[in-house]
C-alpha positions, 0 to 999 in steps of 0.5 A, spaced: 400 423 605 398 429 602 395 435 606 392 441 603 392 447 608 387 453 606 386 460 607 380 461 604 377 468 601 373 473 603 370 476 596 366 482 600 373 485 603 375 490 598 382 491 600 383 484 597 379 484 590 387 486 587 384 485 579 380 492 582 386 495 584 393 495 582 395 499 589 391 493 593 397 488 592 400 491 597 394 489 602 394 482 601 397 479 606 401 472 607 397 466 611 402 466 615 399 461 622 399 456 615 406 457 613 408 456 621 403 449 622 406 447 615 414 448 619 411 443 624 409 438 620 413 432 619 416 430 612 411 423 610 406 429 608 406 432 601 404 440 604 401 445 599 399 451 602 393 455 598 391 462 599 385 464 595 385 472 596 391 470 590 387 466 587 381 460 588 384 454 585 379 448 581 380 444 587 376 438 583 382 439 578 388 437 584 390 430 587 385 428 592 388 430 599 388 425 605 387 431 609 385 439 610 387 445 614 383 450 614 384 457 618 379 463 618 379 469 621 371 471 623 369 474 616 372 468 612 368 462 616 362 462 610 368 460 604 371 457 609 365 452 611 363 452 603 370 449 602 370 444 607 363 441 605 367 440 598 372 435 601 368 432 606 362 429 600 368 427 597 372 423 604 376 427 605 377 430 613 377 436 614 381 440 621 378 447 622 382 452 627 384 459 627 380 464 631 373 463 629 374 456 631 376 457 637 371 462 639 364 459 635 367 452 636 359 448 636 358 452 630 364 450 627 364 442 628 358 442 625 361 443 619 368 440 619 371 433 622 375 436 627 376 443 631 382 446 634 382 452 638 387 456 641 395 456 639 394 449 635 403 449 635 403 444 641 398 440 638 398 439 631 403 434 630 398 430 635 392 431 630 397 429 623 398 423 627 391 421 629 389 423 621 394 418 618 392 413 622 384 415 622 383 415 628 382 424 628 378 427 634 372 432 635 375 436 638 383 439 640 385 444 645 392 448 643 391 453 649 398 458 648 404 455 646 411 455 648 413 461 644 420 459 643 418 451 640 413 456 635 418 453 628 420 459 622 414 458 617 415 455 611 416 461 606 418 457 600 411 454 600 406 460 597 408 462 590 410 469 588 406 474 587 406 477 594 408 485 595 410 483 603 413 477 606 410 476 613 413 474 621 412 474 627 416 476 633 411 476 639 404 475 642 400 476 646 397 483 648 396 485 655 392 491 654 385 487 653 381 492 650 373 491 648 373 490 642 379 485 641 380 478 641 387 478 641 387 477 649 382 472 648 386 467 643 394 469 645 393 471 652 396 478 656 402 475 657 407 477 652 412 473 649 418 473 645 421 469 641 429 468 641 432 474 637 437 469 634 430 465 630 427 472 628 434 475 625 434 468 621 426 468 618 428 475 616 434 472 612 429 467 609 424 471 607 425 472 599 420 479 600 424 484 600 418 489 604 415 484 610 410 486 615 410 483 622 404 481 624 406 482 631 400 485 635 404 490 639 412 488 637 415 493 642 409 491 648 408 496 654 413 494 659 420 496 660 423 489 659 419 489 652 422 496 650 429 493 651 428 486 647 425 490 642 433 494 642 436 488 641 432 485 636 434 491 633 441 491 633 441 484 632 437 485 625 442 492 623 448 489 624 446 482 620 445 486 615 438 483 612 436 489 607 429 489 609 424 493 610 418 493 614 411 495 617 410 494 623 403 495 629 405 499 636 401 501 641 404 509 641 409 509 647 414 507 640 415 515 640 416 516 648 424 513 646 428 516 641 434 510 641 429 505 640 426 509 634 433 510 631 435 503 633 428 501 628 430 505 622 437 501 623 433 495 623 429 497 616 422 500 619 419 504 614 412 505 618 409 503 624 400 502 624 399 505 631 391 504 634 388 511 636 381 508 636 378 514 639 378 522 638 376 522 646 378 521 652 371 517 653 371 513 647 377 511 650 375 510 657 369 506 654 372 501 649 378 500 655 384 503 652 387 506 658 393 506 655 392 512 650 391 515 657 397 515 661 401 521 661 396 526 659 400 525 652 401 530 646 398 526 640 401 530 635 408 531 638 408 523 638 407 523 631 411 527 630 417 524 633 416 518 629 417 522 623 423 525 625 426 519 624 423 517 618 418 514 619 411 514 616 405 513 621 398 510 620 393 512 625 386 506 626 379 509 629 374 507 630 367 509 628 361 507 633 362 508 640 357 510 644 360 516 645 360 517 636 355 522 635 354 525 627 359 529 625 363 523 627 366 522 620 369 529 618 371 530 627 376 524 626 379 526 619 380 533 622 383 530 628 388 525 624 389 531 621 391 535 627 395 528 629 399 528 622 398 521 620 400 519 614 395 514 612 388 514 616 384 507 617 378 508 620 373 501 622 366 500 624 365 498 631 365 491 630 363 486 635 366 480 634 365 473 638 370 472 644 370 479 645 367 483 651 363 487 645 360 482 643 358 479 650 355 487 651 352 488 645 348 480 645 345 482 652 342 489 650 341 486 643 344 490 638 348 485 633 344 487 627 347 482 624 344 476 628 343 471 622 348 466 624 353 464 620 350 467 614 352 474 616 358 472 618 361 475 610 359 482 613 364 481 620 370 485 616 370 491 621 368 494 614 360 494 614 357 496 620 353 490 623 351 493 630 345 497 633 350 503 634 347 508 640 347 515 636 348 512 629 342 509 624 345 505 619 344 509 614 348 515 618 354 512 619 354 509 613 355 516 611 359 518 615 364 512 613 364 516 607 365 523 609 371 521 613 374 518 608 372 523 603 375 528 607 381 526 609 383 523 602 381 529 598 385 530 593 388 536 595 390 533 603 393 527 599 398 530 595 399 536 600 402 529 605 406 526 598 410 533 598 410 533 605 413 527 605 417 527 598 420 534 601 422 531 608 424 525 604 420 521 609 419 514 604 415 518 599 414 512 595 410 508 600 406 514 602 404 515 593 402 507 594 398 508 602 394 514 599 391 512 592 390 504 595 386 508 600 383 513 595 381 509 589 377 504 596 373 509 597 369 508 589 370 500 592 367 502 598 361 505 596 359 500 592 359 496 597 356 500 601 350 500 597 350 492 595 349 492 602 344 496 604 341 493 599 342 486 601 339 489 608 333 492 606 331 486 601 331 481 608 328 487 612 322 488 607 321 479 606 320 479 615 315 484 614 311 482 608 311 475 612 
């Protein structure tokens, strides 16, 4: 039995156009929820995973499967459903999941034989067997698995040509902010795997530089602070030689054992969510968190860097409260935070998210021809009706804030500094000029999609 699994490509997210840049294949990352169904499945099928962000296959010129798996985030359901067609005219059933899935179910089983929604570990091995046996339902419900059941990935199967290698410690995100469907799909209890598994994936992984993919790997608890101690001890004393990236909410700086114990362990830079420059952008997208303790930004920052670890800091651009001059505010204060690398993000309303629900009911999805519009739904183009910001205006302010912040003089200023304090200076040389040379590749995109915008408005018009 032969079983394709595909993570199909999404050609309008510059980051992932590699033949555009050299620096951008340290930002493509491993289909890893692929690798963890493929660790699941039983031995009578023939598994080859296919990632086209590495590279589109002929699929005529492949055997013919007697299944497909297909996962999508939101902004790869067009390739993923152009994907499902060309199995489907030629027999083939074709299995969706993933968080589009789970969210846009009636879309998507219009398209495909069958959906699976949520967390599909508790129930793949269910849908294999009706595959195999030709009786595959419309429709399977994962829910939330049992964490400690999640098997390691099967890393052998994707070819090389990958910067980072990719794992998984925890899920689930107790924080529920707007804009985010993390707690929609994994829920807000987190969960931890068993140590003594991670420590083991770690080993197999041939990458020598992994990104845990974990939404929050430390969590927000005191509990969760001290397991994250242990699965840091545990990792320093196996010796593993690895090197890795990590997403944390900003309380990673409030304990400076726990920071030591995550250099030990191999941490070089750890992505941390700011979303706003205001305490009420904050309230509005329900970050409460960045909050509490009235906390000195700067000094957390700065306390990570101590330690010799580089921060990247994510806002978001939008908000209600974002007024002009948005743009060039947010590059000053990720400025004044000391940040090693800045991410800034439209405001995206996402299916499943409570964003979504509100801007739907005020009528503010600009991009509202569904799933067409799908493709823009990168968090890298705006396509929603924002309060203070025309389309034209934010857009600019995208580029202004990014033109600021990686100037040339402020991008070598952070590479001495770095260089200087011995602060991973290798990895801050390949974070800033894969950002600054996206800013070329942005704008011209920018520019296909205002044009793609306006062409649809002027036919609505003239009809």
């Amino acid at each position: 039995m032969r079983l394709y699994l595909i993570n199909p490509s999404n050609p309008l997210v510059a980051i992932t156009n590699v033949r555009e840049s050299f620096w951008n294949r340290y930002r493509v990352w491993k289909p890893l929820s692929l690798m963890v169904l493929a660790g699941l499945t039983p031995p009578e099928w023939d598994i080859t995973i296919v990632d086209e962000n590495l590279r589109i296959p002929d699929y005529n010129a492949m055997p013919r499967p007697e299944l497909v798996g297909i996962t999508a985030f939101t902004s790869q359901a067009n390739r993923a459903y152009e994907v499902a067609l060309h199995f489907r005219r030629l027999g083939v059933p074709v299995v969706m999941g993933g968080i589009h899935a789970t969210m846009c179910r009636e879309e998507v089983m219009d398209r495909v034989d069958s959906v699976v929604t949520g967390e599909a570990e508790g129930i793949w091995r269910q849908t294999l067997e009706d595959a195999r046996n030709g009786v595959l339902k419309r429709f399977y419900s994962g829910g939330f698995a049992e964490i400690n059941d999640v098997p390691m990935a099967r890393h052998d199967l994707l070819a090389t040509g990958y910067a980072c290698g990719a794992i998984q410690t925890t899920r689930g995100c107790p924080l529920n902010c707007s804009f985010c469907s993390v707690t929609a799909f994994n829920g807000a209890r987190y969960r931890q795997r068993a140590i003594a598994d991670v420590v083991e994936e770690f080993r197999l992984i041939r990458e020598k530089t992994i990104l845990v993919v974990d939404d929050n790997l430390i969590g927000t608890q005191p509990e969760h602070i001290d397991r994250a101690k242990d699965l840091f001890r545990a990792m320093a004393l196996a010796n593993l030689r690895k090197q890795w990236f990590a997403q944390a909410s900003i309380n990673f700086a409030d304990d400076d054992e726990l920071l030591a114990l995550a250099v030990k362990a191999g941490c070089q830079a750890v992505f941390i969510g700011f979303e706003s420059p205001s305490p009420e952008g904050l309230q509005e997208i329900g970050k409460k968190f960045n909050l509490l303790k009235g906390r000195d930004f700067h000094a957390s920052v700065r306390r990570i860097q101590r330690h010799g670890i580089l921060v990247v800091g994510s806002f978001i651009m939008g908000l209600d409260v974002d007024k002009p001059g948005i743009g060039k505010h947010i590059a000053d204060v990720a400025g004044q935070y000391g940040v090693d690398h800045l991410n800034t993000l439209f405001l995206t309303p996402l299916p499943g998210t409570r964003l979504w629900d509100q801007m739907k009911s005020e009528n503010r999805i600009a991009l509202d021809t569904l799933p067409e519009d799908w493709k823009y739904y990168t968090l890298t183009f705006p396509v929603a009706r924002y309060k203070n910001l025309s389309l034209e205006g934010i857009i600019k302010e995208m580029i202004a804030c990014d033109r600021d912040f990686y100037s040339m003089p402020r991008v070598l200023h952070r590479i001495w500094s770095n260089f200087w304090q011995c602060r991973k200076p290798f990895i801050s040389v390949v974070g800033n000029f894969s950002y600054r040379n996206n800013l070329r590749l942005s704008c011209r995109a920018y520019d296909e999609f205002k044009k793609t915008i306006g062409n649809r408005h002027t036919i609505v018009q003239e009809s």
